[in-house]
C-alpha positions in Angstrom: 186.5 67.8 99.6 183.3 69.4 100.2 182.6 69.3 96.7 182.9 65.2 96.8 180.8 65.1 100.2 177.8 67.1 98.5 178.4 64.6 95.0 178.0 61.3 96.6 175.2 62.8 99.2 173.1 63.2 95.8 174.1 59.7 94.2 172.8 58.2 97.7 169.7 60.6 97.9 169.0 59.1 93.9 169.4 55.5 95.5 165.9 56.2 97.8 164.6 58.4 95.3 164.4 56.1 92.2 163.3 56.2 89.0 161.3 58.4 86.7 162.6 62.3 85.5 165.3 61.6 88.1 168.8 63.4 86.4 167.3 66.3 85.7 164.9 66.6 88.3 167.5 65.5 91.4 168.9 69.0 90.4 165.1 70.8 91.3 164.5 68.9 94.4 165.2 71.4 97.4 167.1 71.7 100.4 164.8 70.3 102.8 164.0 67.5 100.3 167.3 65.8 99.9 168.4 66.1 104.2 164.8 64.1 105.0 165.6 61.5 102.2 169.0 61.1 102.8 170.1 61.6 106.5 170.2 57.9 107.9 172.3 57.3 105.0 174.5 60.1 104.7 175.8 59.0 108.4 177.2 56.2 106.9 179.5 58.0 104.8 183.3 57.7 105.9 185.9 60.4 105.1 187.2 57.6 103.4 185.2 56.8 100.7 184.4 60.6 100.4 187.9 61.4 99.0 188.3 57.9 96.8 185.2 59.3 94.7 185.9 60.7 91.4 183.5 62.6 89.0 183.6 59.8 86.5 183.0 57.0 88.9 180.1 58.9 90.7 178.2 59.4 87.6 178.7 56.3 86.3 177.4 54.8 89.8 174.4 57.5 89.9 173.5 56.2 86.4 173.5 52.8 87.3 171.2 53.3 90.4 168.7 55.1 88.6 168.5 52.4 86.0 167.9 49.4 88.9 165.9 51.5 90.5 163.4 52.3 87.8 163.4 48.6 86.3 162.9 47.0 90.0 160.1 49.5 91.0 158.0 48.7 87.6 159.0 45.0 86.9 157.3 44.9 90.0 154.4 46.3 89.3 154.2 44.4 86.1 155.0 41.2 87.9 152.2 41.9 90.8 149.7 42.5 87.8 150.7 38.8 86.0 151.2 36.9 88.5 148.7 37.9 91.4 145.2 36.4 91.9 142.6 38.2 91.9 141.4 40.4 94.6 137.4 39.8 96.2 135.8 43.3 95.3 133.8 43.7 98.3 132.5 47.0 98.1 129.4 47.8 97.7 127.2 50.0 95.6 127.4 53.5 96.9 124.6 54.7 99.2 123.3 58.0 98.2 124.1 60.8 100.9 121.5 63.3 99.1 117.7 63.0 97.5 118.0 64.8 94.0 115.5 63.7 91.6 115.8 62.4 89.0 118.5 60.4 89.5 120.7 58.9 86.7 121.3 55.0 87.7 122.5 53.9 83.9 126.3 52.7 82.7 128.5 55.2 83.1 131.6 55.7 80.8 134.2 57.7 82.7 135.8 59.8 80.0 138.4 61.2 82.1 140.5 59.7 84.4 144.9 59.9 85.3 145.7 56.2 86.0 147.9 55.8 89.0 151.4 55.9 88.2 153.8 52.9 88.9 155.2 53.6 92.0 155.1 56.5 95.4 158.6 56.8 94.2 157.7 57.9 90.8 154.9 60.2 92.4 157.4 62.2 94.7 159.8 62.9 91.9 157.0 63.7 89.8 155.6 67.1 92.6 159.5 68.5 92.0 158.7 68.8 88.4 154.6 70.4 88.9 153.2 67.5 88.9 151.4 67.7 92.5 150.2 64.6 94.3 150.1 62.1 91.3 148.3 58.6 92.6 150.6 55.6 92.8 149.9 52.0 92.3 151.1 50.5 95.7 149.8 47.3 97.4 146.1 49.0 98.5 145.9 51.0 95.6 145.7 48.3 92.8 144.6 47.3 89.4 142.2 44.9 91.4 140.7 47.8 93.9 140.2 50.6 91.1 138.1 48.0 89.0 136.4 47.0 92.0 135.6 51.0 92.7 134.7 51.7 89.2 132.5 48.7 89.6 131.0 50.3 92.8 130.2 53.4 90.9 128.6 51.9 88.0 131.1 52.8 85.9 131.2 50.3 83.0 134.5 51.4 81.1 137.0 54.1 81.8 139.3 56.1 79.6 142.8 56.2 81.1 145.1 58.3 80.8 149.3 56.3 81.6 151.7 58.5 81.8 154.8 56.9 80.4 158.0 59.4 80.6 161.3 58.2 79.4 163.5 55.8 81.8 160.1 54.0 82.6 158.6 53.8 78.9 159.1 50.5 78.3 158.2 48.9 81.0 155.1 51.6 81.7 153.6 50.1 78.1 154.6 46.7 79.6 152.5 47.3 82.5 149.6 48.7 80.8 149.6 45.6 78.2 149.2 43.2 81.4 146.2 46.0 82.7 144.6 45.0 79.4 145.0 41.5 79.8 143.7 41.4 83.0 140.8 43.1 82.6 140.1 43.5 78.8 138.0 46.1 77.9 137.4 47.8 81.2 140.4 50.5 80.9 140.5 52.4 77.8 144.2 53.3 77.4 145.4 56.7 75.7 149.8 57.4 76.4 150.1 60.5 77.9 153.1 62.1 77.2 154.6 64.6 80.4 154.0 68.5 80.1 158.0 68.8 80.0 159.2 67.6 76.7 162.5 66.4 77.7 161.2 63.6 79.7 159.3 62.1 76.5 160.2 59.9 74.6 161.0 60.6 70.3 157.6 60.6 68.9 159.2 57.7 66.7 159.0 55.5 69.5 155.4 56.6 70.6 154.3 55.5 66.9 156.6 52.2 67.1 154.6 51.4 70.5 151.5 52.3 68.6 151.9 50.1 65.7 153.0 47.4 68.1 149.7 47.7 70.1 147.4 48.0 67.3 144.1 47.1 69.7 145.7 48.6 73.4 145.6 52.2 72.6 142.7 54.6 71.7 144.3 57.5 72.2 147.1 60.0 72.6 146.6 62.2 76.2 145.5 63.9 78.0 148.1 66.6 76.4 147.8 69.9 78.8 148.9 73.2 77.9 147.1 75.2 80.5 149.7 74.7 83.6 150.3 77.6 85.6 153.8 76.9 87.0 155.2 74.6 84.6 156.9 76.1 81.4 155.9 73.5 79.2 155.8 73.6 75.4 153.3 75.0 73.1 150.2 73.1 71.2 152.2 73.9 68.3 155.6 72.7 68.8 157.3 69.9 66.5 156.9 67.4 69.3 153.2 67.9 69.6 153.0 67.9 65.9 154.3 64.7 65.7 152.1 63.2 67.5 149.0 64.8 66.0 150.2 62.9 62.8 150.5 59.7 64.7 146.6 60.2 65.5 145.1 61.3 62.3 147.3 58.0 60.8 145.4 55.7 62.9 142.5 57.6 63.5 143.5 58.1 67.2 142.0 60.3 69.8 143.7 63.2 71.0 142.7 64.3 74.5 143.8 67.8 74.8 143.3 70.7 77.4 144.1 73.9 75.9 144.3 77.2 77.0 141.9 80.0 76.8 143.8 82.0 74.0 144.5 79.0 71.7 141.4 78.6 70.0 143.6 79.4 67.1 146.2 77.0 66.9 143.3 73.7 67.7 141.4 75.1 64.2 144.5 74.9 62.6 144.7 71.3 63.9 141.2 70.1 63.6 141.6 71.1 59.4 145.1 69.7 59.4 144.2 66.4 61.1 141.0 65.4 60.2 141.2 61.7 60.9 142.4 62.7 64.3 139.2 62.7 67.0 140.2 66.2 68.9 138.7 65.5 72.7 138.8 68.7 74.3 138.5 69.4 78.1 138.9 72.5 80.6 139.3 76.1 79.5 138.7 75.3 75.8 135.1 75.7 77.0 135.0 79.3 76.4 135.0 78.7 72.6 135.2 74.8 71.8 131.4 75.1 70.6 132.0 77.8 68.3 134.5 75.2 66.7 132.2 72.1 67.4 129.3 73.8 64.8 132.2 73.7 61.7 134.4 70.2 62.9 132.7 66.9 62.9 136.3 65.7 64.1 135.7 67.6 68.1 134.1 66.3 71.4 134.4 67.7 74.2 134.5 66.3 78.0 132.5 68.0 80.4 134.8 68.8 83.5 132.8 69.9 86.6 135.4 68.4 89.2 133.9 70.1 91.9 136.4 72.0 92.9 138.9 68.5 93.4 141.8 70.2 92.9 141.5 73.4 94.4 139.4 76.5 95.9 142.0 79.3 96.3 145.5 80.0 94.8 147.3 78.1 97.4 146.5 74.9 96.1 148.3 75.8 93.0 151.6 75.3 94.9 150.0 72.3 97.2 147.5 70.1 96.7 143.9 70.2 97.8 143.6 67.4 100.5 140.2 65.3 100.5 139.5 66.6 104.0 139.1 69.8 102.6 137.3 69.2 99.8 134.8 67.2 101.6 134.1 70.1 104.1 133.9 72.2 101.6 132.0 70.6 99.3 129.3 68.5 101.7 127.4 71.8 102.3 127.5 73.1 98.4 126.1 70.0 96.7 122.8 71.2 95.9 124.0 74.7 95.2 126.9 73.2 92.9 124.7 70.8 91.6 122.2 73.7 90.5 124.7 76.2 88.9 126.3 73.3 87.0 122.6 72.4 85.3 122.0 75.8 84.7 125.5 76.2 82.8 125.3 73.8 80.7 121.7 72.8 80.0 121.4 75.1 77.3 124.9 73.9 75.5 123.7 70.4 75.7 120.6 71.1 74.1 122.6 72.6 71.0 125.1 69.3 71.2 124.2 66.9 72.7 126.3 64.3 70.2 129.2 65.2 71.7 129.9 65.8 75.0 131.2 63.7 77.7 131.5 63.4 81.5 134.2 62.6 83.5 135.9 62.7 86.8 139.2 63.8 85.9 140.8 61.9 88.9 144.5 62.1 89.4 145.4 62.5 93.7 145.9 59.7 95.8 142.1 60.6 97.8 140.5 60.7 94.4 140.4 56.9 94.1 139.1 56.8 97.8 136.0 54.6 98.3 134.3 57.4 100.1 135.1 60.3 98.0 134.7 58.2 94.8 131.0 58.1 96.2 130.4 61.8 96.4 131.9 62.2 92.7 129.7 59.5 91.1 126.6 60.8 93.2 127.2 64.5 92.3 127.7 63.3 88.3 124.6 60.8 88.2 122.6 63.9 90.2 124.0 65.9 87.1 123.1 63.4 84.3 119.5 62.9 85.7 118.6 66.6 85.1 117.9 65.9 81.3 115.9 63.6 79.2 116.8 59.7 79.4 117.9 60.1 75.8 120.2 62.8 76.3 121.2 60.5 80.0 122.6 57.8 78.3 124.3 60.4 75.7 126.1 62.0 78.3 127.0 59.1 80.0 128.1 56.5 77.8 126.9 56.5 74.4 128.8 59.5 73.2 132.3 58.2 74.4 131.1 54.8 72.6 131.0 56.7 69.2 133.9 58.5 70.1 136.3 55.4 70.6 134.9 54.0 67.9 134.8 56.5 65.3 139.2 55.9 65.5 
């Protein structure tokens, strides 16, 4: 009896919870979780239909709901993006809260960004598995605002990063197809696939999507192996492997962000695959330029992000809040600003072909209007520190050649 009571309290929890990761990751999701998401419903619950509820019938039902779920949550998105005029962008350029000169005030090519995902729904499900505080498309945060931000900021084009896990694949490419169509040009697709395998889908379908969509993706990414609490695979696995070989067959992009100690296993990769462009980012930095002197193939994205997503070990487990990044970052952006310049000045001068900057924006705050400003002022204070030839490098002209070197 108790048994049954706890079964269907999970098939009604699934109900509110939705769509993406969900059978595997309803199983993760604690305690405390499932009472707040299920209480008003649980009430209505009779001892009745408690006891007339079989194994069989309660996963067929639970299997059910997750499938409506997920298609109503991103047909909807889909249909919003078709169907929906326009937007006005009223914001304007961004004031400048700081007087560093130079100042870069040329197109900007953001070379790193983690578009919003389709739904809040998605985005809860999503922190039980490590992903922490993924944005959502909802009805302020749309298509039509983050063009109109990225339009704010100067930022001409944008490489974006959709995350497209099983149950919501389909629709996911669906929904990034209509982006395209909507905007052309302005978002530069790459599929990203989820640090936990089982949630992807067979690199077979990845290349069918692919080959499908000759002129929608440029990429593959951004593939992370440098999580610290989730047990994802290795650079090397079969499934990564795959898709490697999907990029160097249509001379795709790879955005990847190793860890320190595989320096290794991306040589291996950048001989293996070398009609894949390997688009490196985060710790890699410790060594990527050894590499960069003996692979034409290797670019790497310059990742200040200011300390967005965290300044102490808590916010491993929870996610830095824009409040506290703002009062912690206000006072340090001449000091950050100076110890970024004199870090990489010297590595720019010995490659300054092929390096990148971007934002690396993935929380909800990160596409705020305000805290967009900060970001795009600290990177343009950045970029104005060197020569206007190596500026417009930097800024756009390397991710240009990057894209189109596929």
């Amino acid at each position: 009896m108790a048994r049954k009571t706890i079964t269907l309290i999970v098939v009604v929890a699934l109900l509110f919870i939705g769509a993406v990761f969900v059978l595997q990751v309803a199983k993760e999701i604690t305690h405390d979780i499932t009472q707040e998401i299920t209480q008003k419903e649980i009430a209505r619950v009779t001892q009745e239909q408690t006891e007339g509820l079989t194994k069989q019938e309660t996963e067929r039902i639970t299997e059910e709901i997750i499938r409506q779920r997920t298609a109503d949550i991103t047909e909807g998105i889909i249909g919003w993006v078709k169907q929906k005029e326009k937007e006005p962008c009223n914001l304007p350029t961004n004031a400048r809260a700081y007087n560093v000169e130079p100042y870069y005030t040329g197109p900007w090519i953001d070379s790193h960004v983690h578009m919003p995902v389709s739904s809040q729904i998605v985005s809860t499900v999503a922190d039980q598995a490590g992903l922490l505080n993924m944005a959502a498309f909802d009805d302020e945060l749309n298509i039509d605002y983050l063009i109109c931000l990225f339009d704010s900021e100067g930022i001409t084009k944008t490489i974006g990063f959709y995350l497209a896990p099983t149950p919501v694949f389909s629709s996911s490419i669906r929904m990034v197809k209509n982006i395209e169509e909507r905007y052309p040009g302005k978002i530069v697709a790459f599929y990203m696939p989820t640090p936990l395998p089982s949630y992807n889908p067979p690199p077979a379908e990845v290349q069918e999507i692919i080959d499908e969509n000759k002129e929608l993706f440029h990429g593959i990414g951004e593939v992370k192996f440098a999580y610290y609490t989730i047990p994802n695979d290795k650079p090397e696995d079969p499934q990564y492997l795959k898709l490697y070989q999907i990029a160097n067959d249509g001379k795709l992009v790879v955005m990847m962000h190793p860890a320190v100690d595989h320096k290794d296993e991306v040589e291996s990769f950048l001989k293996r695959y070398p009609q894949a462009i390997f688009f490196l980012h985060g710790e890699s930095e410790a060594w990527v330029f050894d590499l960069m002197e003996k692979y034409s193939n290797l670019y790497f994205q310059i990742g200040h992000e200011i300390h967005t997503f965290g300044t102490t070990r808590e916010h491993i487990q929870r996610a830095f809040t824009k409040e506290e990044w703002l009062t912690y970052f206000k006072p340090r952006f001449q000091e950050s600003l100076d110890a970024e310049v004199q870090k990489w000045k010297p590595i720019i001068a010995k490659h300054p072909d092929r390096l990148t900057v971007g934002t690396d924006r993935w929380y909800p705050w990160h596409f705020d209007a305000d805290a967009g400003a900060l970001m795009e002022e600290f990177e343009r204070s950045f970029l104005g520190q060197f020569e206007p030839e190596v500026q417009e490098k930097l800024a756009w002209k390397n991710a240009e050649k990057l894209l189109q070197e596929r």
